[in-house]
C-alpha positions in Angstrom: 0.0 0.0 0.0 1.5 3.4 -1.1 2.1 6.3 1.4 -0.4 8.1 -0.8 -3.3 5.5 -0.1 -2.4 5.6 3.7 -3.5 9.1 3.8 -7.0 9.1 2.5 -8.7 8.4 5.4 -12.9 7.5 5.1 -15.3 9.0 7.2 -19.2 8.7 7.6 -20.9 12.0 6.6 -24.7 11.0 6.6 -27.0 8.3 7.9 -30.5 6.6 6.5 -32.5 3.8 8.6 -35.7 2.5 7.7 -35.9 0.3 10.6 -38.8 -1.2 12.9 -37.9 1.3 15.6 -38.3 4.1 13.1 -37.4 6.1 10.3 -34.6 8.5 10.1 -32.0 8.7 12.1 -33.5 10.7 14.9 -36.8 8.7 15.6 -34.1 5.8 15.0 -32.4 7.4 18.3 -35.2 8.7 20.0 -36.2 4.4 20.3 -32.8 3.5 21.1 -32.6 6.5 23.9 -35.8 5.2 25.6 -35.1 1.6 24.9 -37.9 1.1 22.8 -38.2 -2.4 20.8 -39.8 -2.2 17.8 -40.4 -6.0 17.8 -44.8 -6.9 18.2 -47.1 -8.4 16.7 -46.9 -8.6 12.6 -50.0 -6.4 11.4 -49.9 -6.9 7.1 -51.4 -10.0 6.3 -48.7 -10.4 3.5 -46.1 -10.3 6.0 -48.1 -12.6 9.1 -45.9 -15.3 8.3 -44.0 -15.1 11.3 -43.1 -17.9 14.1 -46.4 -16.9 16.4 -46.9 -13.4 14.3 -44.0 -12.5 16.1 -41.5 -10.0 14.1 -39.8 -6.8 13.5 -42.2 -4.7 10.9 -42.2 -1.5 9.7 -46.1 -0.7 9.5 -45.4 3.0 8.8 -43.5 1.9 5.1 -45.6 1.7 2.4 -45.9 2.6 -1.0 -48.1 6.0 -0.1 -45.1 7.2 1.6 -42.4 6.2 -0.3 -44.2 8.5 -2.8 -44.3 11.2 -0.2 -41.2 11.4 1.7 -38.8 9.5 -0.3 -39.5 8.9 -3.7 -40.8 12.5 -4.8 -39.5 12.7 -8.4 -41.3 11.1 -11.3 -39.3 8.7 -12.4 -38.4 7.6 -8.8 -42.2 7.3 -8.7 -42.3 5.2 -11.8 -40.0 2.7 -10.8 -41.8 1.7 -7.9 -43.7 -1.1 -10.1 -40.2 -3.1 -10.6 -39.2 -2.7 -6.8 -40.2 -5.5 -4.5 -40.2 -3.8 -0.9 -36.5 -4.6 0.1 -35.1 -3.0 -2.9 -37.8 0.2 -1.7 -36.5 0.0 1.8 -32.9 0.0 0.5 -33.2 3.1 -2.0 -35.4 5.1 0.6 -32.2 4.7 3.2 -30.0 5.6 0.6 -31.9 8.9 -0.4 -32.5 9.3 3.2 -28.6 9.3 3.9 -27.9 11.6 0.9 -30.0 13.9 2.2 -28.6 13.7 5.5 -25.2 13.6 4.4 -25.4 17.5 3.1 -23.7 17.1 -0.4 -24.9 19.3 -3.1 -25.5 16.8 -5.9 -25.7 19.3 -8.2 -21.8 20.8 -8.2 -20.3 17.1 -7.2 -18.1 15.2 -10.0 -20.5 12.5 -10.4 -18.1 10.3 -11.8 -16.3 10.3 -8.3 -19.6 8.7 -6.4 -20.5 4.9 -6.3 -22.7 2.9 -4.6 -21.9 -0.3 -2.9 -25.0 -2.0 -1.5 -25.4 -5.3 0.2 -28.9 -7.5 -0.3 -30.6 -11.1 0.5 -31.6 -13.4 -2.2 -35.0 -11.8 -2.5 -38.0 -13.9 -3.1 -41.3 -13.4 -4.8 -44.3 -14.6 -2.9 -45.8 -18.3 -3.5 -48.8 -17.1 -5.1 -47.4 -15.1 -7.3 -46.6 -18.4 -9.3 -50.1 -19.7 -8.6 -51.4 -18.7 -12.1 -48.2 -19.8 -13.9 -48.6 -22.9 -12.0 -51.8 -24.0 -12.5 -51.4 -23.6 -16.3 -49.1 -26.2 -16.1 -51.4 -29.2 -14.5 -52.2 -31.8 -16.5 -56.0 -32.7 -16.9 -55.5 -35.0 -13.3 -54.4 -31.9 -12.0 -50.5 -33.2 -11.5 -47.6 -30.4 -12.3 -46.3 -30.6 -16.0 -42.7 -29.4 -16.0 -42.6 -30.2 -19.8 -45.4 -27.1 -20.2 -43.1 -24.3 -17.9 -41.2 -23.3 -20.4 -43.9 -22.4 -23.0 -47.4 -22.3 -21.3 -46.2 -21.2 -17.5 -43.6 -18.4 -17.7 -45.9 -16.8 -20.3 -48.5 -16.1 -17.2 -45.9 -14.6 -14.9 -46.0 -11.1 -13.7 -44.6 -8.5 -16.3 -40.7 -7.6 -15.7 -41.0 -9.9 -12.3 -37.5 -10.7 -12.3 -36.1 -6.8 -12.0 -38.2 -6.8 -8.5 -36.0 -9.5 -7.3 -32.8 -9.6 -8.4 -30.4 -8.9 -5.2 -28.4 -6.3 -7.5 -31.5 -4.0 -8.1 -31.4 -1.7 -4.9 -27.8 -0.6 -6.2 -28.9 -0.6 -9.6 -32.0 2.2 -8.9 -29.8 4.1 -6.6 -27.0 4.6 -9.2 -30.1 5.9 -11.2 -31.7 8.0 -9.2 -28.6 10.1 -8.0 -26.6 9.3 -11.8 -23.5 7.9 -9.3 -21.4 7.4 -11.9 -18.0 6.1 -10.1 -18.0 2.4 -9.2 -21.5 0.1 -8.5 -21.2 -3.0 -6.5 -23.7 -5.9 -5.0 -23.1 -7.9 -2.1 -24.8 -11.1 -1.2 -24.1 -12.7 2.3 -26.6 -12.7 4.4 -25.8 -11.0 7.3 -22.2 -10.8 6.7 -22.8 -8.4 3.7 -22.7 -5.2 6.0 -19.1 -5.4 7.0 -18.2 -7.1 3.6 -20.0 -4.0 1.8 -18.0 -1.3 4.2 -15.0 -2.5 3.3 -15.3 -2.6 -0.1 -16.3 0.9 0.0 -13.5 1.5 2.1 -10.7 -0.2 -0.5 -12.5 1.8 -3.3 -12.4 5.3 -1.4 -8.7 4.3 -0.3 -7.0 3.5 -3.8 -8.6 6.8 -5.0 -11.0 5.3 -6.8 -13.7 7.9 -5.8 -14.4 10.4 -3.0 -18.2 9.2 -2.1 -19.4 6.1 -1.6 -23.3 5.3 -0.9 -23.4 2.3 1.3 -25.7 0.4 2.6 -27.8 -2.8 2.6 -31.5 -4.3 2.1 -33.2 -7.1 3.9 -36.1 -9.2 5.3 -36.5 -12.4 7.0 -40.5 -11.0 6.9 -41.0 -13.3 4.0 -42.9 -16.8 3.4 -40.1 -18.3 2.3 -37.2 -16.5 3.9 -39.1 -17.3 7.1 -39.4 -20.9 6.6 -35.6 -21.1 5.7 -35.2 -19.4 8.9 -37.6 -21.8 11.1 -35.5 -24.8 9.1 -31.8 -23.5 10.0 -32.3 -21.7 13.7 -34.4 -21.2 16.8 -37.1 -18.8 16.5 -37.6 -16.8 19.7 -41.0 -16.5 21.5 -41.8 -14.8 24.9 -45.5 -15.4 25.4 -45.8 -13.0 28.6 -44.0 -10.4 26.6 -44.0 -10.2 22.7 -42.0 -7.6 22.4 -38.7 -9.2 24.6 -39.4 -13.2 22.3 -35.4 -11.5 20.8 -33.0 -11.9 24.3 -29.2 -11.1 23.2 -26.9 -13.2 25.6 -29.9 -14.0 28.0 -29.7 -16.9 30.1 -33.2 -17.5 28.9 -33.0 -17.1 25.2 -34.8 -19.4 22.6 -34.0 -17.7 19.3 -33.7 -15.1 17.0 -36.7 -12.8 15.9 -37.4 -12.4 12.0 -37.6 -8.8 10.7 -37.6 -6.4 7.9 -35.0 -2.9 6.8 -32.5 -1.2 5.3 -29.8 1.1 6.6 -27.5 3.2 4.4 -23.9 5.0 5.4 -22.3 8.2 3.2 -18.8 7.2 3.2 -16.8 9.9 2.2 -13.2 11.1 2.3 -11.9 13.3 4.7 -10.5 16.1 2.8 -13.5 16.1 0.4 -16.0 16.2 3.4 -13.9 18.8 5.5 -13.7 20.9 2.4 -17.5 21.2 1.8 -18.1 21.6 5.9 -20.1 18.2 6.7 -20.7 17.1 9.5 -18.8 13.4 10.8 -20.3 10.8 12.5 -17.5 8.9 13.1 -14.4 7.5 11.0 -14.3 3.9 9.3 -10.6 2.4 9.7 -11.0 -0.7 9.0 -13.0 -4.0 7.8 -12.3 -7.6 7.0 -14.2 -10.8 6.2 -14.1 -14.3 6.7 -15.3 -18.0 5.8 -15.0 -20.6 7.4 -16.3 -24.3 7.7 -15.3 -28.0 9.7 -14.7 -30.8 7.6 -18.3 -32.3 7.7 -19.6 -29.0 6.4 -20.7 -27.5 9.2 -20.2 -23.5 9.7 -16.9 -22.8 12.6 -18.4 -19.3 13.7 -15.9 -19.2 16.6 -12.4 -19.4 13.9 -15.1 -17.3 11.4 -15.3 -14.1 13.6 -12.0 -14.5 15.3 -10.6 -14.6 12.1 -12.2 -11.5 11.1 -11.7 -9.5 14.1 -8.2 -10.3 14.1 -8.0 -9.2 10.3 -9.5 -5.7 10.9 -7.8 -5.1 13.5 -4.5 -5.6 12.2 -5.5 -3.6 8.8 -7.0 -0.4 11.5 -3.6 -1.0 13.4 -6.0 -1.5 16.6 -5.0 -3.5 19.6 -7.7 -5.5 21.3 -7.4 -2.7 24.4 -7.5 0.0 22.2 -11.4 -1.1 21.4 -14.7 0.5 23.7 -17.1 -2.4 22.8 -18.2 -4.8 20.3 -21.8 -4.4 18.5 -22.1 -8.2 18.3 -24.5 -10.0 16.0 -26.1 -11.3 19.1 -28.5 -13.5 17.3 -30.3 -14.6 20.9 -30.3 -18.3 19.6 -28.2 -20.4 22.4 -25.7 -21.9 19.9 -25.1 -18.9 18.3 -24.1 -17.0 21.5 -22.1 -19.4 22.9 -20.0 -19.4 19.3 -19.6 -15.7 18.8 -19.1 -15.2 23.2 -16.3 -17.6 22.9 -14.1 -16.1 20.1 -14.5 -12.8 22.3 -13.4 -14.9 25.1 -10.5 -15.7 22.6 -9.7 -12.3 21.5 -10.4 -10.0 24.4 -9.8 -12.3 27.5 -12.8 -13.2 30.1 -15.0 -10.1 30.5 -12.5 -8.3 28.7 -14.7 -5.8 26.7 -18.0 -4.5 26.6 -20.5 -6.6 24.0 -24.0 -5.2 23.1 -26.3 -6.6 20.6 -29.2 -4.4 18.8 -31.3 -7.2 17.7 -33.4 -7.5 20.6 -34.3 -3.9 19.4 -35.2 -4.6 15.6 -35.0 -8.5 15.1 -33.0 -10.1 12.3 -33.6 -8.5 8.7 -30.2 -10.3 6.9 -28.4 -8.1 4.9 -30.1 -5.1 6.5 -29.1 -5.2 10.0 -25.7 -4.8 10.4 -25.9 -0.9 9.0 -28.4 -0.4 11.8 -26.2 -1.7 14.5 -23.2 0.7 12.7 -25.5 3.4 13.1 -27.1 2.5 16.3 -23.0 2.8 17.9 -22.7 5.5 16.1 -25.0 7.8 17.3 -24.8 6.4 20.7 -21.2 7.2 21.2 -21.8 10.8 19.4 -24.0 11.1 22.7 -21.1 9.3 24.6 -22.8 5.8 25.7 -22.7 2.7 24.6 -26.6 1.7 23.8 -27.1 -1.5 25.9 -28.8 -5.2 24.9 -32.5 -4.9 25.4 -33.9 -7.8 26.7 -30.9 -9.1 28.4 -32.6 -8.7 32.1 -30.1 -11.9 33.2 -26.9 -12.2 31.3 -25.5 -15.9 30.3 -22.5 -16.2 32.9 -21.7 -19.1 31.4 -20.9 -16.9 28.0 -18.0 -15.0 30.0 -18.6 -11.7 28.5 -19.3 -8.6 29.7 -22.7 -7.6 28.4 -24.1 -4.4 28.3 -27.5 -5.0 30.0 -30.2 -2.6 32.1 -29.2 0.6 31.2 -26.8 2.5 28.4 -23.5 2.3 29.4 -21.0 6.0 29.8 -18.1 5.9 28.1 -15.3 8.1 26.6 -14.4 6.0 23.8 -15.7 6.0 20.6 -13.7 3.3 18.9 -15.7 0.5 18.6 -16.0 -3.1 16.3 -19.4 -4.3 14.5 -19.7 -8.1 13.8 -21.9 -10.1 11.7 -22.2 -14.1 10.9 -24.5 -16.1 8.9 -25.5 -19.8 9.9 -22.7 -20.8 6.3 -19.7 -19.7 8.5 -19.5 -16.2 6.6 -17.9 -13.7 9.2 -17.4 -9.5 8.9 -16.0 -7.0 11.2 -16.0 -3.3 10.5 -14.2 -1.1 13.2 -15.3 2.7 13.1 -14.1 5.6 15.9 -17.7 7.9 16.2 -17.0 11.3 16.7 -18.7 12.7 20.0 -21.7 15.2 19.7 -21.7 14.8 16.0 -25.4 14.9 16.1 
């Protein structure tokens, strides 16, 4: 790495959430402060899919106010038809973090801004192959596969693979703010947040271009995407109280809650961001991913994010010490705890840094979660605390870390480590300093 690329240093310069907690980075806050959860019972019949109704929903996002508040120009308007709702969610936060971010997108070079966007696989719903289908029985009313091809796809929605093609929120973004500088899709479940950052971050650091939009869509909200999760993990249920079934690092937790949104980050370089007078949230130093999986197939999430965590920090120069606390995926399944607590246990020594997880604030959305828990330590430690793990009313001893539980946590420093698995042994670690009473 030149002495020329060590200098650009990346910093965040606006914020977008579409979360179930709220929309915008100050209701976002405002849910966090008062340790709201946004996690009830699932109101759209489309979306009631959920292990007992149970999930993380945004009720409030819908297509009467994407037209309102985030889509307002005409042909923003128009492409609504070809956007299934993640890819909606994930260009709202994007606009939304534009706009935050203060640049005047009419004097910037746009050939020096890309977009870097991480997504599910995104799924149409079951019945919107019902039609196709049932042109396809035979007269005994058995499934033809012989007649798909020329009788089935022909009764298909119009254009319905651009709704669903994981590349499409970064695709409309590009078009809607003509980024013309370097356009990227990233698919790993929940790992695509730190994978996406630092991507972003080698493209701002090689001089590639000065902005990046960043960000990423999800939902686990979905007939299908919630099956796959009921197949592969624990669903979490609290009978007595719906809104605490997602316990990060509980002693009592039975799984992970399903959910919906999108979060988007303006990364920007310093020089270009202190020369136009923005305001920074924080700084991004480093990122690094990993994969990793045993020889019968199974996903080692212990080597996975100690590998990652080790990489980052050696790329940001950081020393385990040096960090003020971990936003952990905290998935509040038992396994998964006890695999991510012990490669803390590895890296930071017993109870040797603050962990806090988000999710028992907003559920699990995939590819959209990590950027809330970036921004969710971000804003928190521009207030100087560390936002603590709802639900967690009687930490896991037997985890051997030290949760943040009860109450936000005080603290003077900023320099904290996101981390994000998914159930393949995919790892990423982000590591970002925030930048006090930045908001």
């Amino acid at each position: 790495m030149s002495s020329q690329t060590k200098q650009r240093r990346v910093v965040v310069t606006g914020i977008g959430v579409v979360s179930p907690i709220g929309i915008g980075r100050e209701n976002f806050w405002a849910s966090l402060d008062a340790s709201q959860s946004g996690i009830g019972m699932v109101e759209s019949e489309d979306r009631h899919v959920a292990f007992h109704g149970v999930g993380g929903e945004i009720p409030e996002f819908n297509e009467k106010s994407l037209k309102k508040e985030y889509f307002t120009e005409k042909d923003q308007k128009k492409s609504i038809k070809v956007m299934c709702r993640e890819v909606q969610m994930g260009a709202a936060a994007a606009l939304m973090a534009l706009r935050d971010s203060g640049i005047d997108m009419g004097s910037i070079d746009h050939s020096r801004i890309g977009v870097e966007y991480g997504a599910n696989l995104m799924y149409y719903p079951p019945e919107s192959l019902a039609d196709a289908c049932k042109k396809c029985n035979s007269t005994d009313g058995e499934f033809d596969y012989r007649e798909w091809g020329g009788t089935g796809l022909g009764a298909m929605e119009p254009l319905w693979m651009l709704k669903y093609l994981p590349n499409m929120p970064a695709c409309h973004i590009g078009i809607f703010t003509d980024s013309q500088g370097p356009n990227n899709s990233v698919t790993i479940d929940e790992a695509s947040a730190g994978v996406a950052m630092t991507e972003a971050l080698n493209i701002l650091e090689r001089g590639a271009a000065e902005v990046m939009i960043v960000g990423g869509t999800g939902t686990r909200l979905h007939p299908v995407k919630t099956l796959h999760a009921r197949l592969l993990d624990e669903l979490g249920y609290d009978e007595s109280n719906i809104s605490a079934s997602c316990k990060p690092f509980d002693r009592n937790r039975n799984g992970q809650v399903v959910a919906e949104s999108a979060g988007c980050l303006i990364l920007e370089e310093e020089e270009h961001a202190l020369a136009r007078g923005a305001t920074i949230y924080g700084r991004f130093l480093a990122g690094a991913s990993s994969c990793v999986a045993r020889p019968d197939g199974t996903a080692d999430t212990r080597q996975a994010v100690t590998n990652s965590l080790n990489s980052a920090m050696r790329r940001g120069q950081v020393q385990p010490s040096d960090l003020g606390h971990v936003n952990a995926h905290g998935l509040g399944t038992v396994h998964d705890d006890q695999m991510e607590a012990a490669s803390y246990r590895e890296m930071f020594g017993d109870h040797g840094i603050p962990v806090t997880s988000m999710k028992g604030y907003f559920g699990n959305a995939g590819a959209g979660t990590g950027f809330l828990e970036i921004a969710a330590s971000l804003v928190a430690l521009n207030r100087g605390v560390i936002p603590q793990t709802l639900n967690c009313s009687e930490p896991d001893d037997s985890l051997g870390i030290q949760v943040v539980s009860g109450e936000h946590q005080s603290t003077e420093n900023m320099l904290f480590a996101n981390v994000n698995f998914t159930s393949l042994g995919q790892a990423s670690t982000v590591i970002l300093e925030a930048t006090p009473s930045a908001s």
